[in-house]
MDAnalysis code that builds the backbone (N, CA, C; Angstrom):
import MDAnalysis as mda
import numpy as np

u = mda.Universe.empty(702, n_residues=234, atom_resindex=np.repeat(np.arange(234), 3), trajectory=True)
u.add_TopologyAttr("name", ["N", "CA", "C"] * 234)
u.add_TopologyAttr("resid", np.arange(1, 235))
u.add_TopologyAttr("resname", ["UNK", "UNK", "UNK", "UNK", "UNK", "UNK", "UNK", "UNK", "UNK", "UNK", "UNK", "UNK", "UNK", "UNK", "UNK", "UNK", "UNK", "UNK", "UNK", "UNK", "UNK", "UNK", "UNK", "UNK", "UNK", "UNK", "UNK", "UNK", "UNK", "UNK", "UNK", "UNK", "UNK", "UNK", "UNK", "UNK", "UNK", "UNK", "UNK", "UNK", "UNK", "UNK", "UNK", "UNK", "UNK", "UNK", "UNK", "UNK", "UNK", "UNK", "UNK", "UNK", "UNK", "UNK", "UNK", "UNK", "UNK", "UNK", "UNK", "UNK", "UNK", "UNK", "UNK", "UNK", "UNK", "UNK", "UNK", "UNK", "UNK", "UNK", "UNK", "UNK", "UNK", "UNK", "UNK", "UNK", "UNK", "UNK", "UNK", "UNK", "UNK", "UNK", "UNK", "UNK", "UNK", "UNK", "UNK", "UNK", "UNK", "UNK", "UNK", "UNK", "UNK", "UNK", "UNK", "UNK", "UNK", "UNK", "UNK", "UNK", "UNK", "UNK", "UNK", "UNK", "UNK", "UNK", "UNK", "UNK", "UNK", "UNK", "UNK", "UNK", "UNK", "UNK", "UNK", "UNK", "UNK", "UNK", "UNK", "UNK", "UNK", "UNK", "UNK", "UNK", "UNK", "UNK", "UNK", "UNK", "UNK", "UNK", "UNK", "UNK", "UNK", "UNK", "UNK", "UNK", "UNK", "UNK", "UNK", "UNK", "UNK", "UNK", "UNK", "UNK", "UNK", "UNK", "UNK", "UNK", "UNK", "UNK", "UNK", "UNK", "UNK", "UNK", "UNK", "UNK", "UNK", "UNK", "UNK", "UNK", "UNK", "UNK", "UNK", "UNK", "UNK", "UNK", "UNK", "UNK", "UNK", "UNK", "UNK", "UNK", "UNK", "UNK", "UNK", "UNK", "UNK", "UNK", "UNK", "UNK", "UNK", "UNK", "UNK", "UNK", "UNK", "UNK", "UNK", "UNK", "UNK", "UNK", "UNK", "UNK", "UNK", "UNK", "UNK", "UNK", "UNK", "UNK", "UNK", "UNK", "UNK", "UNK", "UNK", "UNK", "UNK", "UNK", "UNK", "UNK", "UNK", "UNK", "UNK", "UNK", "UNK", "UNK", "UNK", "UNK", "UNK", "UNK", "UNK", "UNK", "UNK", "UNK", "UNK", "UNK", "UNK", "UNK", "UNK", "UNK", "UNK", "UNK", "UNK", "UNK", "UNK", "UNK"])
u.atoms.positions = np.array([
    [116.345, 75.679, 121.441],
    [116.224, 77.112, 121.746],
    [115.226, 77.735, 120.784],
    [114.297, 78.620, 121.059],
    [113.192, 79.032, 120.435],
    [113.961, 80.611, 119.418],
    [113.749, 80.186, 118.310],
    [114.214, 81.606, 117.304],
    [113.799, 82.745, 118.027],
    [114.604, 83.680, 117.573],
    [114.345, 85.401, 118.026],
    [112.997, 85.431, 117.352],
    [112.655, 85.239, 116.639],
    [111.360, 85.668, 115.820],
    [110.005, 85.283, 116.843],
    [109.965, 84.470, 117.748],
    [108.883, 84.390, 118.524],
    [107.534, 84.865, 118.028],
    [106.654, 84.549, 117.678],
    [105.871, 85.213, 117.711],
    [104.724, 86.216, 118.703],
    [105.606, 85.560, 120.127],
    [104.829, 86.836, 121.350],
    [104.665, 87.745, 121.123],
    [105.504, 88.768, 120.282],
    [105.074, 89.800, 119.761],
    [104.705, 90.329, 118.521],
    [104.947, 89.544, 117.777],
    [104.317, 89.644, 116.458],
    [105.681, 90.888, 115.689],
    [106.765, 90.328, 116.549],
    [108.158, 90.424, 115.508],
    [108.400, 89.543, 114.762],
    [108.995, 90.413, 113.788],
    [109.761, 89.837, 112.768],
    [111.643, 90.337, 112.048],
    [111.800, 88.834, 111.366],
    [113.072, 89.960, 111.044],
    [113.125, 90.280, 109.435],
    [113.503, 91.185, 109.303],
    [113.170, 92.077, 108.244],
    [114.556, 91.023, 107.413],
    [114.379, 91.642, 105.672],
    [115.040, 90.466, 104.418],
    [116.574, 91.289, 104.795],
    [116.580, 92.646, 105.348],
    [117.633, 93.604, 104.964],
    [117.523, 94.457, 106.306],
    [119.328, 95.146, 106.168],
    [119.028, 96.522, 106.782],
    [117.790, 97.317, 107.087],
    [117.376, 97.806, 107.924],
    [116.270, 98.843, 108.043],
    [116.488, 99.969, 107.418],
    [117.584, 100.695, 107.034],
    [117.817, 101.881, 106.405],
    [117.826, 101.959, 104.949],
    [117.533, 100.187, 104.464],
    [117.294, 100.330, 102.834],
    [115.487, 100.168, 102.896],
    [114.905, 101.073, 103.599],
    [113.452, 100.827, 103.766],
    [112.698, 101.321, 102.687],
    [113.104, 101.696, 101.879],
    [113.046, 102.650, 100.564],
    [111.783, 101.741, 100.167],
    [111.750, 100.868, 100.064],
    [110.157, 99.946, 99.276],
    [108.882, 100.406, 100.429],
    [109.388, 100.455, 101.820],
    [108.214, 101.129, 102.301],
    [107.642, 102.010, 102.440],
    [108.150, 103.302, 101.601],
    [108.141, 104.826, 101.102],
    [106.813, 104.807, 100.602],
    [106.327, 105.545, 100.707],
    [104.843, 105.584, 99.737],
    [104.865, 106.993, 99.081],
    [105.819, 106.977, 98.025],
    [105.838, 108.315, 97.248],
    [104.595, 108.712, 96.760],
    [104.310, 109.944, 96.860],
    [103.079, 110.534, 96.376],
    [103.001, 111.241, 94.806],
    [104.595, 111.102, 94.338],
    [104.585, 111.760, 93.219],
    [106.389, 111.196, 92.783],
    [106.348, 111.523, 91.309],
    [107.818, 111.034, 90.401],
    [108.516, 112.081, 91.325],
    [108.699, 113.333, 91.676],
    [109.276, 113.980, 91.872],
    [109.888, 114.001, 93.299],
    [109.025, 113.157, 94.430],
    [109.123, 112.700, 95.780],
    [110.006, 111.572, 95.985],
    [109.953, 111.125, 94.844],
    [110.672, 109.505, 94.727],
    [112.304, 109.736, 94.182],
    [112.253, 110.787, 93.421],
    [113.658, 111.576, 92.971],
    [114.244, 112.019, 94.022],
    [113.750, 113.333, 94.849],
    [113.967, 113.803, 95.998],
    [114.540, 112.244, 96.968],
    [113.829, 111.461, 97.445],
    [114.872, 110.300, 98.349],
    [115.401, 109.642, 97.856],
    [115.757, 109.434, 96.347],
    [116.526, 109.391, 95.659],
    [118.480, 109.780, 96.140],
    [117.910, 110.713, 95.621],
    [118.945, 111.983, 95.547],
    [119.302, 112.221, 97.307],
    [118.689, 112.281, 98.168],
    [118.744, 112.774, 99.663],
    [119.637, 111.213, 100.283],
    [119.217, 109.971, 99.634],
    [119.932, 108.661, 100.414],
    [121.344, 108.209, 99.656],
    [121.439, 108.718, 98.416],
    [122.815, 109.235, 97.805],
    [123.718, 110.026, 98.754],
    [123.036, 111.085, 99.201],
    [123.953, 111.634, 99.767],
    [124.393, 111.604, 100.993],
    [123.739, 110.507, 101.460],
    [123.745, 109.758, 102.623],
    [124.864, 108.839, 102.805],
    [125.016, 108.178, 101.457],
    [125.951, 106.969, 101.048],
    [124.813, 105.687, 101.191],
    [124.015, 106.083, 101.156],
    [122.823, 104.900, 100.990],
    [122.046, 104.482, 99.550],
    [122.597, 103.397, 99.185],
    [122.929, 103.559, 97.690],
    [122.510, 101.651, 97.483],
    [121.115, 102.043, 96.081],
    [120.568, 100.583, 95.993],
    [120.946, 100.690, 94.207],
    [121.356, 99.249, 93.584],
    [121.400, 99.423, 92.237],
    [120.231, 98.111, 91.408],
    [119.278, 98.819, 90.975],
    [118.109, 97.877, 90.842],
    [118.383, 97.184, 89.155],
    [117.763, 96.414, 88.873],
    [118.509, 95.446, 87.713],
    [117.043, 94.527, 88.022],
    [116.625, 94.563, 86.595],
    [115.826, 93.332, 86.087],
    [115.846, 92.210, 86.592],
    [116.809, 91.802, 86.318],
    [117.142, 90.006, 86.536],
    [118.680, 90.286, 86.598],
    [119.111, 88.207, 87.785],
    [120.308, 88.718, 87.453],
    [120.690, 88.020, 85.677],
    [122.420, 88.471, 85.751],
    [122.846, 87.888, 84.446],
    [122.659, 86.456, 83.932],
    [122.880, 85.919, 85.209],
    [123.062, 84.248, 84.873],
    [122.263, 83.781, 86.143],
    [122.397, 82.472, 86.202],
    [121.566, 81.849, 87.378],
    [122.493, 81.472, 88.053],
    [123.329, 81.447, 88.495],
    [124.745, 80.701, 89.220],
    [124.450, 81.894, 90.643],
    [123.558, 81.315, 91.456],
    [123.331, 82.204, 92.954],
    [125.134, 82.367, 93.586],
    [125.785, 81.627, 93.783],
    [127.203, 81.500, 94.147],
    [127.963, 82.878, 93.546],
    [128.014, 82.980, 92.432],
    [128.408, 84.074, 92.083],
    [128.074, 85.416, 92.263],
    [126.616, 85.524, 92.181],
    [125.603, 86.203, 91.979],
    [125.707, 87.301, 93.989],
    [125.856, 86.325, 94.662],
    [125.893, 86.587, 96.237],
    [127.507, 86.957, 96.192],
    [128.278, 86.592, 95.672],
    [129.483, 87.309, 96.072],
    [129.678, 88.582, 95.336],
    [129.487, 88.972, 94.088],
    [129.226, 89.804, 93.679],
    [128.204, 90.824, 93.972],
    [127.525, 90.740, 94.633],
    [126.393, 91.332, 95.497],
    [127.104, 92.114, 96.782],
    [127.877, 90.856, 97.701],
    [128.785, 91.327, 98.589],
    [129.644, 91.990, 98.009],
    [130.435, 92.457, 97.545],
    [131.813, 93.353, 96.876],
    [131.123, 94.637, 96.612],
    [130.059, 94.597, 96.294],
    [129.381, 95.971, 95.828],
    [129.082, 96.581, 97.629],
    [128.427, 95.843, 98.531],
    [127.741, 96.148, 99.225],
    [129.383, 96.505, 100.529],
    [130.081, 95.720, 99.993],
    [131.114, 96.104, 101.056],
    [132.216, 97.227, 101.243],
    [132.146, 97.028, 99.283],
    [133.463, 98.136, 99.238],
    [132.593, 99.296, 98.246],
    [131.405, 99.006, 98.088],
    [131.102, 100.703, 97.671],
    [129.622, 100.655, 98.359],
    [129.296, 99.799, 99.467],
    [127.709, 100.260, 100.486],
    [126.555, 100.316, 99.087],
    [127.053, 99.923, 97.836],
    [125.528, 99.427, 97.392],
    [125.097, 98.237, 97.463],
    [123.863, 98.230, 97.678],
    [122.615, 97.046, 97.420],
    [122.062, 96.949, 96.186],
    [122.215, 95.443, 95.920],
    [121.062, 95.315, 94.285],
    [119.590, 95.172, 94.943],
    [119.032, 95.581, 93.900],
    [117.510, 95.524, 94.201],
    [116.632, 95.522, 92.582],
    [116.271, 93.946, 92.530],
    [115.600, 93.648, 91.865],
    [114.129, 94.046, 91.144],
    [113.851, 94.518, 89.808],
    [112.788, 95.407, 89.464],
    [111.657, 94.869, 89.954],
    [111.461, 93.786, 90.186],
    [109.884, 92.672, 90.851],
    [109.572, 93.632, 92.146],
    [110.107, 94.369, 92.816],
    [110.254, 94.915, 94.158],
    [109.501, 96.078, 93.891],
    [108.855, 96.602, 92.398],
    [108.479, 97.793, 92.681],
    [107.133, 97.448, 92.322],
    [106.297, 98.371, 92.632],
    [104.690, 98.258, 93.276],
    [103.828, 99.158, 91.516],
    [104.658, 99.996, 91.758],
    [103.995, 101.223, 90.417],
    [105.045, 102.039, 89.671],
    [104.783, 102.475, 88.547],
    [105.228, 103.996, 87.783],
    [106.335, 104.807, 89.305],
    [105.766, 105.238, 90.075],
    [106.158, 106.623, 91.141],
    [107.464, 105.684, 91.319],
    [107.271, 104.385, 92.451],
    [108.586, 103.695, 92.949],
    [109.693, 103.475, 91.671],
    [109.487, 103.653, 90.009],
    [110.009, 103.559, 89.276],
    [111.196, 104.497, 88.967],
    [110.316, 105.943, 89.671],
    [110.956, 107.222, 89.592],
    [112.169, 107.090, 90.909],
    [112.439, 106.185, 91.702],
    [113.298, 106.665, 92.566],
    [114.493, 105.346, 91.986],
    [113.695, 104.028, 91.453],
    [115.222, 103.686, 91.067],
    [115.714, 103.900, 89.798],
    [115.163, 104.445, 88.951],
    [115.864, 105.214, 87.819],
    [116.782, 106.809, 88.075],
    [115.971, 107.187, 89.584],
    [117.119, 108.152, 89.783],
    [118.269, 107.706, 90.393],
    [118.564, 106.639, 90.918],
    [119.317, 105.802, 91.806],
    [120.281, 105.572, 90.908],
    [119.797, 104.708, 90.390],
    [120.686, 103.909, 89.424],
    [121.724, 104.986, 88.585],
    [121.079, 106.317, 87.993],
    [121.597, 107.405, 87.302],
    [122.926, 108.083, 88.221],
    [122.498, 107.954, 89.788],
    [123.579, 108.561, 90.218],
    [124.503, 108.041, 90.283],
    [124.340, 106.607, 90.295],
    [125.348, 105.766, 90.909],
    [125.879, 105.213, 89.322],
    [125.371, 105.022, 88.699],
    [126.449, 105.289, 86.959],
    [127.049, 106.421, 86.673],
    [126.415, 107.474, 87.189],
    [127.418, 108.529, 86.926],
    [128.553, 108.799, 87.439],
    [128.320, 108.337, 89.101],
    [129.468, 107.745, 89.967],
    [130.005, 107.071, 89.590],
    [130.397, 106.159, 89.040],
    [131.300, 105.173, 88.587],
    [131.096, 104.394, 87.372],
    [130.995, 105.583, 86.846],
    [131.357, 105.555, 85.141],
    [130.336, 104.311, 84.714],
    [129.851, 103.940, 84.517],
    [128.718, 102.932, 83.880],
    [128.192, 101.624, 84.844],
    [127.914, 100.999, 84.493],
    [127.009, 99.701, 85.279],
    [128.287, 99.219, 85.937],
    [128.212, 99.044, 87.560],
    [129.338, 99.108, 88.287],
    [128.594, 97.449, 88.858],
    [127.626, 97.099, 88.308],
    [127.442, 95.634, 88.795],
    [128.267, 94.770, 87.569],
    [127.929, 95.178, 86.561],
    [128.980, 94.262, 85.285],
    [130.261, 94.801, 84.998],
    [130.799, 95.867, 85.723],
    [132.234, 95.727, 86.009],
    [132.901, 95.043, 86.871],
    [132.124, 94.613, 87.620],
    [131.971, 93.981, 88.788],
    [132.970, 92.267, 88.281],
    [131.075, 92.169, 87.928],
    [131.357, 90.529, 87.125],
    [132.341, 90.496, 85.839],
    [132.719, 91.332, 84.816],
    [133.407, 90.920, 84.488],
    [134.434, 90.786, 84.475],
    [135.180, 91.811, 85.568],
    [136.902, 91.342, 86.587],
    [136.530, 90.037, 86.607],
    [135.902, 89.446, 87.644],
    [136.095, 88.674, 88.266],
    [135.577, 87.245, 87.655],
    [134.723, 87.600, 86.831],
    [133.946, 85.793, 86.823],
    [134.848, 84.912, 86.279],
    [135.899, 84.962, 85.664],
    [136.697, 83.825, 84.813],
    [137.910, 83.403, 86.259],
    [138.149, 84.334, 87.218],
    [139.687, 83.411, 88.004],
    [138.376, 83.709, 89.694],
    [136.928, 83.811, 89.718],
    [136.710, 83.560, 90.830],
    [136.921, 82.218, 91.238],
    [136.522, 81.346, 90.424],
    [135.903, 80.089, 90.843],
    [137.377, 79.020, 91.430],
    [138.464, 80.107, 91.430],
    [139.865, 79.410, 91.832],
    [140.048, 79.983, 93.026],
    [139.464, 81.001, 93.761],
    [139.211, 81.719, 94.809],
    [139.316, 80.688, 96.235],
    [140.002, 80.804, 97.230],
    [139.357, 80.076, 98.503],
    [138.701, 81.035, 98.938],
    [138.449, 80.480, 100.260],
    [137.381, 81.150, 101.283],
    [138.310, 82.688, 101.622],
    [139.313, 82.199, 102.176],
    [140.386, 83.300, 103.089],
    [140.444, 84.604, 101.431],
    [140.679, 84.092, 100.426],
    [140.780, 84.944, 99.420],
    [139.751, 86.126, 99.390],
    [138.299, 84.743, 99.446],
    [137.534, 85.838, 98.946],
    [137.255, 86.781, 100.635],
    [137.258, 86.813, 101.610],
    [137.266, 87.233, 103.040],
    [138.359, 88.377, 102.756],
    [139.631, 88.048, 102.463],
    [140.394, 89.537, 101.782],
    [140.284, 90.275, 101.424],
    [138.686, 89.998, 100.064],
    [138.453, 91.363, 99.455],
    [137.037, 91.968, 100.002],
    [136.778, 91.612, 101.092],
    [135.449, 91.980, 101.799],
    [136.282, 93.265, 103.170],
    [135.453, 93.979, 103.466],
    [135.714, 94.879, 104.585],
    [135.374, 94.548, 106.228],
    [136.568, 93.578, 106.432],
    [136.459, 93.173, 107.486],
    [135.814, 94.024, 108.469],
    [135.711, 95.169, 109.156],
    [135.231, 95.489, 109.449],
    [133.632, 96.074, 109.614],
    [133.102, 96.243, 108.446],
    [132.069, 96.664, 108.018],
    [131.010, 95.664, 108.962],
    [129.626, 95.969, 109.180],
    [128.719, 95.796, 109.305],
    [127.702, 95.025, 108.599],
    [127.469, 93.632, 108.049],
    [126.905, 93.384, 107.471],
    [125.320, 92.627, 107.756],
    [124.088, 93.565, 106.491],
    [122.722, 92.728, 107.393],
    [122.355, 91.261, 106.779],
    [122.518, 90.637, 107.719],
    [122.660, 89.270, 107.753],
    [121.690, 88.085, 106.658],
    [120.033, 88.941, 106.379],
    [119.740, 88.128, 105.650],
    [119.852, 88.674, 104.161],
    [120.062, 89.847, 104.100],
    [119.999, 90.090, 102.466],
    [121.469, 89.424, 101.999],
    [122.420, 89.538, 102.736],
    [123.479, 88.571, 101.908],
    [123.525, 87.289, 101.990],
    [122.622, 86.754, 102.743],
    [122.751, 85.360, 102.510],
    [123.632, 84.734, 103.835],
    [123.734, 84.920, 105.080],
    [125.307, 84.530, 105.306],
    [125.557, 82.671, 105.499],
    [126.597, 82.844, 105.653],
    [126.386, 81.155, 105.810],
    [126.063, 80.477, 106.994],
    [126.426, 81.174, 108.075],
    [125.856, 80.762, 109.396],
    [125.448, 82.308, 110.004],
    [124.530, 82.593, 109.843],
    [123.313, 83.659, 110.756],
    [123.671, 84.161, 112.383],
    [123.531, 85.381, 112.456],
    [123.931, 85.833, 113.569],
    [122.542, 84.859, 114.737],
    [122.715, 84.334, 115.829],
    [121.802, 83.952, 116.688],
    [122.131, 84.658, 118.161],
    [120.603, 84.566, 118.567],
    [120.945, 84.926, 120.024],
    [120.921, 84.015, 121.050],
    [121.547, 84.062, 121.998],
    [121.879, 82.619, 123.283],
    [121.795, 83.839, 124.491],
    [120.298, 83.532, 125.028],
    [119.777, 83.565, 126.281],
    [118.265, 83.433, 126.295],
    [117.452, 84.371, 127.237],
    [116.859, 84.882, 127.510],
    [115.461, 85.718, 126.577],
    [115.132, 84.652, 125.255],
    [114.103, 84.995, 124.318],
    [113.090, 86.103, 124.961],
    [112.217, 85.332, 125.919],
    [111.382, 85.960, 126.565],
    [111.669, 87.433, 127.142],
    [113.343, 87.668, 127.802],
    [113.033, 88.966, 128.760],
    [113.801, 89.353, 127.268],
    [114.707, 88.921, 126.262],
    [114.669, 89.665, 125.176],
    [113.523, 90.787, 124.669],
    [112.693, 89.806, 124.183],
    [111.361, 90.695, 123.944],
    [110.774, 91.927, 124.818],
    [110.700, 91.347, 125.894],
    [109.688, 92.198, 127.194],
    [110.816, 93.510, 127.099],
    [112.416, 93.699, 127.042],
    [113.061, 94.767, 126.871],
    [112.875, 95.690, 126.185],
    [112.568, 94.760, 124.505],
    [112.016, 95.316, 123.532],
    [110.930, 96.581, 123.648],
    [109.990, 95.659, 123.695],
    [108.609, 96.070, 123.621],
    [108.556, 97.302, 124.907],
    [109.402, 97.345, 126.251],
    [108.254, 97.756, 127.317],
    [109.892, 99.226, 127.691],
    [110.432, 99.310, 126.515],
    [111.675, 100.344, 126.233],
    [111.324, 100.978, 124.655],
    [110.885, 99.992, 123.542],
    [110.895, 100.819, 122.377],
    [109.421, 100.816, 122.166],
    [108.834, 102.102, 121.726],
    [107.452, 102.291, 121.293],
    [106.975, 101.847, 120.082],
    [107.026, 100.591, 120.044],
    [106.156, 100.070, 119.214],
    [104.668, 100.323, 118.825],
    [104.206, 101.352, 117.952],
    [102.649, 101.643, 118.198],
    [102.367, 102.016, 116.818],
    [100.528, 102.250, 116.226],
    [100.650, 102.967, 115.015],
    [101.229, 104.177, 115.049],
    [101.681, 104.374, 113.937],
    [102.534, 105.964, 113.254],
    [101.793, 106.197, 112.063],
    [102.077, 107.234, 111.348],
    [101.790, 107.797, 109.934],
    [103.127, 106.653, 109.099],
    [103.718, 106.233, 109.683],
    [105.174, 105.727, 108.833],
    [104.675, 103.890, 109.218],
    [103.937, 103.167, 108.414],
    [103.965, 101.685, 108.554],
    [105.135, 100.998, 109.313],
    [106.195, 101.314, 108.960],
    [107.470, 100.488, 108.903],
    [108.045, 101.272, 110.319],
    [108.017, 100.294, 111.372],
    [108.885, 100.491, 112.485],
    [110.127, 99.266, 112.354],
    [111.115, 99.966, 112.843],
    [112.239, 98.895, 112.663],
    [113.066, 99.103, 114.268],
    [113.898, 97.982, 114.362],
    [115.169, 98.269, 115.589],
    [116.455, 97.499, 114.209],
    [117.431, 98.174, 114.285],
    [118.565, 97.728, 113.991],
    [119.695, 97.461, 114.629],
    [119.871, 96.246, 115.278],
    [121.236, 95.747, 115.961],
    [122.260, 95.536, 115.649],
    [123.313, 96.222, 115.983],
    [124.673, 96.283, 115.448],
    [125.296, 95.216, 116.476],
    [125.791, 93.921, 116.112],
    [126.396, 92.907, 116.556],
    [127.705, 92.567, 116.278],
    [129.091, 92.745, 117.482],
    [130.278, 93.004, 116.481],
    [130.576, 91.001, 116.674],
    [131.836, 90.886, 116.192],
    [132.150, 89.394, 115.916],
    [132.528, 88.861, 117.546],
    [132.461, 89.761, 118.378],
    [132.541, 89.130, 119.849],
    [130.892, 88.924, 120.604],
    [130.166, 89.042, 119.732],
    [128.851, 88.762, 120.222],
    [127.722, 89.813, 121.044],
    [128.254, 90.929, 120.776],
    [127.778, 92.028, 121.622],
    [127.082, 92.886, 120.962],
    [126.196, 93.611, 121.498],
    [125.504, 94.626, 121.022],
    [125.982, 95.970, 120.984],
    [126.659, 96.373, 119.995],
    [127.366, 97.878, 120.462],
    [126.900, 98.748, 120.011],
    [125.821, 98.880, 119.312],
    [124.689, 100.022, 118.609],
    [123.734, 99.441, 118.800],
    [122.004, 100.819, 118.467],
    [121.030, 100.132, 117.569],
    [120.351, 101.308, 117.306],
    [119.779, 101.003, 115.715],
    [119.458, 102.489, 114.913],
    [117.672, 101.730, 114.805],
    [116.835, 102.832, 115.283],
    [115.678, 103.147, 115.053],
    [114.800, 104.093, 114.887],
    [113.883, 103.980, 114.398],
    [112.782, 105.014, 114.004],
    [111.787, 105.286, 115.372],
    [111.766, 104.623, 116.040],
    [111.040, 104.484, 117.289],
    [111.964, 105.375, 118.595],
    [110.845, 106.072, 119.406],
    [110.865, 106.705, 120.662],
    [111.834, 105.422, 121.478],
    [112.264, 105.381, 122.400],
    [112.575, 104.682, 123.142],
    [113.135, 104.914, 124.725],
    [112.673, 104.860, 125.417],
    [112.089, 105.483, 126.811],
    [113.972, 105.662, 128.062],
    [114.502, 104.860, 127.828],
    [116.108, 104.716, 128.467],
    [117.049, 106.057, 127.417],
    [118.214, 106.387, 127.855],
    [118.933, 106.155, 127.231],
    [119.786, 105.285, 126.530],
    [120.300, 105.431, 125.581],
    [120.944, 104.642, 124.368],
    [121.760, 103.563, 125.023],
    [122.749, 104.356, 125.729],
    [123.560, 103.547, 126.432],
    [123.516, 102.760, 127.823],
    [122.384, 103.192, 128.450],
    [121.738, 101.991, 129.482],
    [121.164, 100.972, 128.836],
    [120.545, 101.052, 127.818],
    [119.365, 100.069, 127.036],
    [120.322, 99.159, 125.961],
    [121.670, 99.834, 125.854],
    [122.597, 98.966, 125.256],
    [123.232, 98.044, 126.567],
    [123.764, 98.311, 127.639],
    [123.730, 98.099, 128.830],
    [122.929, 96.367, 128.848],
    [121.479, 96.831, 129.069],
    [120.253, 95.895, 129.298],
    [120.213, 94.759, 128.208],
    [120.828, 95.362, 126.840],
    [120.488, 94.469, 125.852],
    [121.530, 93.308, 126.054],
    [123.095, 94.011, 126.875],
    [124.247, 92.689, 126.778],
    [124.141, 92.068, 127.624],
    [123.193, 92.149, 129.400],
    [123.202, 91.864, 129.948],
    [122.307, 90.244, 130.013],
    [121.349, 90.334, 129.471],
    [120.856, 89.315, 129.041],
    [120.908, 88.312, 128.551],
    [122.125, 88.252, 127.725],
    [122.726, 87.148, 126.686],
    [123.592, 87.904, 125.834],
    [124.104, 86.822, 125.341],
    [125.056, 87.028, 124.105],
    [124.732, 86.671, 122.192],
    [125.341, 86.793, 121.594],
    [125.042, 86.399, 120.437],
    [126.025, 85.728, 119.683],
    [125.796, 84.434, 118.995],
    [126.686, 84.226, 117.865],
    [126.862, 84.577, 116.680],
    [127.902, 84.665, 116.585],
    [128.221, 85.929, 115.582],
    [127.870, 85.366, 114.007],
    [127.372, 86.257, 112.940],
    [127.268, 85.842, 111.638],
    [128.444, 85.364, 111.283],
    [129.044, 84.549, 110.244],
    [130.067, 84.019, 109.150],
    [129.649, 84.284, 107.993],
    [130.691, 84.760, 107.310],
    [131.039, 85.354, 105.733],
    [132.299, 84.314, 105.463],
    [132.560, 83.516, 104.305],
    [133.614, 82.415, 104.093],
    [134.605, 81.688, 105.072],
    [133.635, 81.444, 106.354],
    [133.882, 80.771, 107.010],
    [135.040, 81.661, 108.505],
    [134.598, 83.023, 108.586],
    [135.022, 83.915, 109.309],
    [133.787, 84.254, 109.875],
    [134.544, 84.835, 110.991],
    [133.412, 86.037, 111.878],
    [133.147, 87.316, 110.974],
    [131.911, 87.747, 110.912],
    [132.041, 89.430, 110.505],
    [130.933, 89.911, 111.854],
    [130.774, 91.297, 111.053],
    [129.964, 92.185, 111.990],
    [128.644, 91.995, 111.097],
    [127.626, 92.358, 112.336],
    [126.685, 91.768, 111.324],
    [125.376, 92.769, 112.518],
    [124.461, 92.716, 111.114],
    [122.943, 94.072, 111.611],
    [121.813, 93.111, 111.767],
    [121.229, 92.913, 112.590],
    [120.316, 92.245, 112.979],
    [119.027, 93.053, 112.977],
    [117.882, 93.246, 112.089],
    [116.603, 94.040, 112.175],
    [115.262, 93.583, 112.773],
    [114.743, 94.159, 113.647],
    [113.333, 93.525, 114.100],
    [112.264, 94.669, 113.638],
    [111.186, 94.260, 112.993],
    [110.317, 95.403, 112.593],
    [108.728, 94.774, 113.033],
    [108.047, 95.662, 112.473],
    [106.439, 95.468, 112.836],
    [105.942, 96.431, 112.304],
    [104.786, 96.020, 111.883],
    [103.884, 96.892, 110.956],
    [102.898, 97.103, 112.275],
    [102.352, 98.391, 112.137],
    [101.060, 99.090, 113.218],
    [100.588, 97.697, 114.162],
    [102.243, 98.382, 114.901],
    [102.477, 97.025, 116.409],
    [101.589, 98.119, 116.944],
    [101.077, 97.453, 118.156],
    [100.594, 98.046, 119.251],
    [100.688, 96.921, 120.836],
])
């Protein structure tokens, strides 16, 4: 079966959520970068950026990543990610809110509950302290088996493309975000793009086509966000 990524259209799938698009911002000033700062806070859209991690142990590093992202909707985001000075100004305001929120570095409160009785953890344990319900985007956590799609690649795309306006904008970053629950279905999708149907026919069109297998988190189903983007598609 040929990956969603096809290149017929010169999609791709994005590392993350579309709504942590914050690196594709092109702040014009410290004070612009504060402002969406402060505006995706109050959103509940919330990234906590950090140098490096503590240790090299990825195993840990990804579950602790998940716990943040599940039970308080932050994302880490590594300092290598920023371009200049300005993008500096939005995760130093980030980071400020979200310590002030919860009383100091809420990534090493994190790790140090947990790192000495994780590693006695099963799967079902650690699946307990995750939000079963929640929505998760599939490649920034890593999952262990990836949401896929089973049908129809080709009229996949052609739905895409000839329903969402893919074209240049003033905004680089076009995205589609698919909300995929653990029964394989499409029951949302959040974009920046025009899109010619209504929501709920074009959700309609999207299940009709195929189904999806669902992402796994410790060897469970979760819900899981599937992103397709393009830079000045046309």
């Amino acid at each position: 079966m040929r990956a969603l990524t096809i290149i017929l259209f010169s999609l791709v799938l994005n590392l993350g959520n579309a709504q942590v698009d914050f690196i594709q911002n092109r702040f014009k000033s410290c004070k612009e970068a504060e402002k969406k700062a402060i505006e995706q806070s109050e959103e509940d859209i919330l990234f906590y950026t950090i140098n490096e991690y503590p240790d090299s142990n990825q195993e840990y590093n990804f579950f602790i990543n998940l716990l943040l992202y599940s039970n308080y909707n932050i994302q880490i985001k590594l300092g290598g990610c920023f371009d200049n000075l300005i993008d500096s100004c939005y995760s130093n305001k980030m980071n400020e809110i979200i310590e002030t929120k919860y009383g100091g570095n809420i990534l090493e409160q994190l790790r140090n509950k947990y790192e000495e009785e994780y590693y006695n953890f099963s799967n079902e344990k650690k699946y307990s302290m995750i939000d079963s319900d929640k929505f998760y985007p599939q490649h920034y956590l890593a999952m262990e088996s990836l949401t896929k799609f089973i049908g129809n690649d080709k009229e996949f795309h052609k739905l895409i493309v000839s329903n969402l306006d893919f074209k240049k904008t003033n905004d680089d970053y076009q995205f589609v975000d698919f909300y995929i629950n653990k029964q394989g279905e499409v029951i949302n999708f959040e974009t920046n793009l025009n899109y010619k149907s209504q929501k709920n026919l074009l959700l309609e069109k999207f299940n009709s086509i195929g189904k999806w297998v669902s992402g796994y988190l410790f060897n469970n189903k979760v819900n899981s966000i599937v992103t397709i983007n393009s830079y000045n598609y046309n």
